[in-house]
C-alpha positions in Angstrom: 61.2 56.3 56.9 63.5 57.3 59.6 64.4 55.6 63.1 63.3 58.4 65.6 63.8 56.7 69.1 63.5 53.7 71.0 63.7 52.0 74.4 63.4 48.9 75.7 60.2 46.8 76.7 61.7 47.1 80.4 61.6 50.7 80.5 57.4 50.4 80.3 56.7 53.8 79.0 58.7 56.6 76.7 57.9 60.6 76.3 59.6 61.6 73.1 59.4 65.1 71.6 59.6 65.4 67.5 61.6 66.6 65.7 61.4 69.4 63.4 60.0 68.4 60.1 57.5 67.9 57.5 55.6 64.1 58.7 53.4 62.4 56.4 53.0 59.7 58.9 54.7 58.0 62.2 54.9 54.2 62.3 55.7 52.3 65.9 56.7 48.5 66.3 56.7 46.8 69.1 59.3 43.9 68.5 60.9 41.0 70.7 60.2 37.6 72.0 57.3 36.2 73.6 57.3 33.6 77.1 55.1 30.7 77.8 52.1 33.2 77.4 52.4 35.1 74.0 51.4 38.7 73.8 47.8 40.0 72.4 47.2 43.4 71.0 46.1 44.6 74.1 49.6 44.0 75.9 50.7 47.0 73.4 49.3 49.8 76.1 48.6 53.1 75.0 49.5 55.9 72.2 49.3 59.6 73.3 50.0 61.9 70.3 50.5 65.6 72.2 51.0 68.9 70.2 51.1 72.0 72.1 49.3 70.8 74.9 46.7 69.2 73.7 46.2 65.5 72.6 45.4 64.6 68.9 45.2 61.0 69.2 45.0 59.4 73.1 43.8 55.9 72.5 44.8 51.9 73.4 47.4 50.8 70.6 45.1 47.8 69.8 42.6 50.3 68.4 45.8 51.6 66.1 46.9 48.0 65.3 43.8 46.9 64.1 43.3 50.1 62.0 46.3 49.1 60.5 45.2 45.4 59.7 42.5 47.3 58.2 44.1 49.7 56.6 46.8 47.7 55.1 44.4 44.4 53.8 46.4 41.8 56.1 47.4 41.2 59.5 50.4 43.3 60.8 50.4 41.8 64.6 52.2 38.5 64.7 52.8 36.8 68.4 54.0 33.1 68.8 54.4 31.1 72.0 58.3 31.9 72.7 59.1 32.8 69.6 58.5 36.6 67.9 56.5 39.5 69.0 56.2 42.0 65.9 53.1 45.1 66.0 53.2 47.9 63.5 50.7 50.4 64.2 50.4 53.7 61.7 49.6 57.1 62.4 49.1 59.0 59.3 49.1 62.7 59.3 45.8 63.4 58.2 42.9 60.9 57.5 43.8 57.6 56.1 42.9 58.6 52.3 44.9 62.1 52.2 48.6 61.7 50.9 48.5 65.5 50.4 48.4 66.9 54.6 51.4 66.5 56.3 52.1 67.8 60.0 54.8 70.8 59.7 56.8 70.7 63.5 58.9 73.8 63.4 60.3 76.2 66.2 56.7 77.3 67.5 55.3 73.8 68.5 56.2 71.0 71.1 55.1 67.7 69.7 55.4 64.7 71.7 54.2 60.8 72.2 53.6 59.3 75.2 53.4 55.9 75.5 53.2 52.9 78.1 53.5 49.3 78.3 53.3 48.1 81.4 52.3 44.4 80.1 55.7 44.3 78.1 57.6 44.3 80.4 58.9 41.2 81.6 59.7 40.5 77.7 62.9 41.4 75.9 62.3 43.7 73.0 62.2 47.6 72.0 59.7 49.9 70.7 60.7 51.7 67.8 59.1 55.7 66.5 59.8 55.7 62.8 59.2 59.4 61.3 57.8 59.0 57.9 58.5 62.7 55.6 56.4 64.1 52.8 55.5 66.9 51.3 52.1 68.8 51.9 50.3 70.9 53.2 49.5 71.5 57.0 45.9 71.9 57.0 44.0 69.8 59.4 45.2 67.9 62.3 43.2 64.2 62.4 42.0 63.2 65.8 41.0 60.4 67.6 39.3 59.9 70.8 37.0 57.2 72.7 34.2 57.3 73.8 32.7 53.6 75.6 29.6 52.8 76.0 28.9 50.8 79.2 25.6 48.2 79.3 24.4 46.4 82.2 22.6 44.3 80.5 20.4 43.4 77.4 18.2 46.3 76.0 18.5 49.5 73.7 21.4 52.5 74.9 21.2 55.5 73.3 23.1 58.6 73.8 24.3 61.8 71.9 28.0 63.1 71.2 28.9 66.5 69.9 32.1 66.4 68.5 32.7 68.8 65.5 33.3 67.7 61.8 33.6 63.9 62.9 34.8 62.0 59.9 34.4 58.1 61.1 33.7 56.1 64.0 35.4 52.8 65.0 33.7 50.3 67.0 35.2 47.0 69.3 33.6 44.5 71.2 31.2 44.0 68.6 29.9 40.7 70.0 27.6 41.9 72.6 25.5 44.5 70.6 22.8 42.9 68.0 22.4 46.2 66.0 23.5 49.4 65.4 21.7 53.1 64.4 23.7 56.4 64.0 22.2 59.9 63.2 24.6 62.6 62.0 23.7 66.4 62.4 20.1 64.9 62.1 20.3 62.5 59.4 19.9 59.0 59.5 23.1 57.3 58.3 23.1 53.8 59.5 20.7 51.0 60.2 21.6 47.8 60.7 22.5 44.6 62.1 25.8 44.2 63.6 27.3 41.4 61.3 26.2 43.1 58.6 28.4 46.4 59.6 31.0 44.9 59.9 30.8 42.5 57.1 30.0 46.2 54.8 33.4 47.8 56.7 35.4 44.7 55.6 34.5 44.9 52.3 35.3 48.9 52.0 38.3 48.2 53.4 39.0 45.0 51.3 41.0 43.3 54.1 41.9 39.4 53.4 40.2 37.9 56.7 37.1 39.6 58.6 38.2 42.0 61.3 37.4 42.7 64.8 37.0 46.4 64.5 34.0 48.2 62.6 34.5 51.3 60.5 31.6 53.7 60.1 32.5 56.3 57.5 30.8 59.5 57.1 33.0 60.9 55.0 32.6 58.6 51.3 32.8 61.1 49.0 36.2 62.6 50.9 35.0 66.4 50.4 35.7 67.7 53.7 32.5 70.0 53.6 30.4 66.7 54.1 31.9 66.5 57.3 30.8 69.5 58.9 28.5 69.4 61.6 28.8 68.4 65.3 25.8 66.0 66.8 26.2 62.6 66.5 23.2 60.2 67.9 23.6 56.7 68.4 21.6 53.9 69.6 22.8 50.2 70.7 20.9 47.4 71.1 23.1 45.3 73.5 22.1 41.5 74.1 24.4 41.2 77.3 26.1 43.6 80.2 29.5 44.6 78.4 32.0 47.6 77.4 31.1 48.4 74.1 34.4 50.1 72.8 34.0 53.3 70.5 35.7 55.5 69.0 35.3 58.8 67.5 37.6 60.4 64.5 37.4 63.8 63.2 39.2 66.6 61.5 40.4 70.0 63.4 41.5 72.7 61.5 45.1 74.1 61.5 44.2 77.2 60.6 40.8 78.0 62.5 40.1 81.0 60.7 39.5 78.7 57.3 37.0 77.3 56.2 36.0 73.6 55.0 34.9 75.2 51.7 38.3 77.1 52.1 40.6 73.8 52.6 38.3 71.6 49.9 39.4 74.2 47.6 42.9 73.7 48.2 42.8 70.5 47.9 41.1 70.1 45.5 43.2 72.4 43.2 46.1 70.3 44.4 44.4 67.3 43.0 43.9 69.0 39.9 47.1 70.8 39.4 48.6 66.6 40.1 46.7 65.4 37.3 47.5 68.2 35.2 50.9 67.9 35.4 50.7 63.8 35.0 48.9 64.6 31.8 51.7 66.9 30.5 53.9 64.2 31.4 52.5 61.3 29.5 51.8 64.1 26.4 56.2 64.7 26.5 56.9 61.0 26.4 
């Protein structure tokens, strides 16, 4: 883990180019102290992840901090009435699963966040990019984007996204929608009431207190061919007028000219050649 860059809270926004190297992951904190009014996750402003032109991940940090609560099994905000201010919000370099994809930045691309907080400030503090390096293999670049559903009132949404070889969709705001129903690439994959989503992505996730933030996972069985497709049908029964918050995450290829049985493949022989070699390990002591 290395200390990339970092302003302070008074500077509201950074644009910071990459380095070269092979990432596994960036981590950003957002640490200082609070006023009379403490911070909320909201307050943490946005995360654009640009390479070559196009953004990868362009979404509010309070998505990517409570991913991380998720992710992690405990909270990672903290913010006390004039006392400390401490976010850490993760970005791995490939789903959340893979520790074998890593992001190669070399002499050919221009990598770059952008990020703003306006709502930080009139607080003292900095925001830290930490570079986290690992070895792997570049060969899928994992996205995020939103997509929000806007009700006027109580009764049924539905709509349809294509979005190719979407992996997972995250969902905020869950209070004002009394069941959910997705269909991917025809077939029916969820069904239910809203507490019991959530209560089901808590339990996946195996976090210590329920979250605010539902994670639908197509992808259980981590083969990346079960991914591919690109329709996604949802439908929303909404019980009041509201911004229902979602979010869509899915896997673009590196090398487009692969294919996901291509890229299972090698990672899959990865897998294999790791357990091989742990074998011989255990076998020599």
């Amino acid at each position: 883990m290395k200390l990339l860059y970092s302003v302070p809270f008074s500077n509201r926004s950074l644009t910071f180019f990459l380095p070269k190297g092979l990432y596994g992951a960036f981590a950003i904190v957002y640490r200082g102290t609070n006023g009379t009014t403490p911070k909320n996750r909201k307050d943490l402003g946005n995360v654009n992840l640009v390479w070559n032109g196009t953004s990868i991940i362009n979404v509010d940090a309070e998505l990517l901090s409570l991913l991380a609560d998720l992710k992690a099994g405990y909270s990672t905000f903290q913010s006390i009435t004039e006392s400390i201010l401490n976010a850490m919000i993760y970005i791995p370099c490939g789903t959340y699963e893979d520790n074998k994809n890593a992001y190669l930045i070399d002499d050919t691309t221009k990598v770059y966040f952008k990020l703003d907080f306006p709502n930080l400030a009139n607080i003292n503090g900095n925001v830290y990019i930490y570079g986290i390096e690992r070895l792997g293999v570049h060969n899928y670049f994992y996205n995020i984007l939103s997509r929000f559903v806007v009700s006027g009132g109580a009764g049924t949404l539905s709509d349809v996204q294509y979005i190719s070889n979407a992996r997972e969709m995250f969902i905020k705001n869950l209070s004002i929608i009394n069941s959910i129903q997705i269909q991917k690439d025809k077939q029916l994959v969820l069904d239910a009431l809203t507490p019991d989503v959530l209560a089901l992505s808590d339990f996946e996730n195996q976090v210590e207190a329920s979250s605010s933030l539902a994670i639908i996972n197509f992808n259980k069985s981590n083969d990346v061919r079960e991914i591919v497709g690109n329709e996604i049908i949802y439908k929303y029964v909404f019980n009041t007028s509201g911004t229902l918050e979602q979010y869509f995450a899915f896997i673009t290829f590196n090398n487009p000219s692969k294919s996901a049985n291509v890229v299972q493949s090698t990672i899959s022989k990865r897998i294999v050649d790791a357990t091989q070699q742990a074998k011989s390990s255990l076998a020599v002591d």
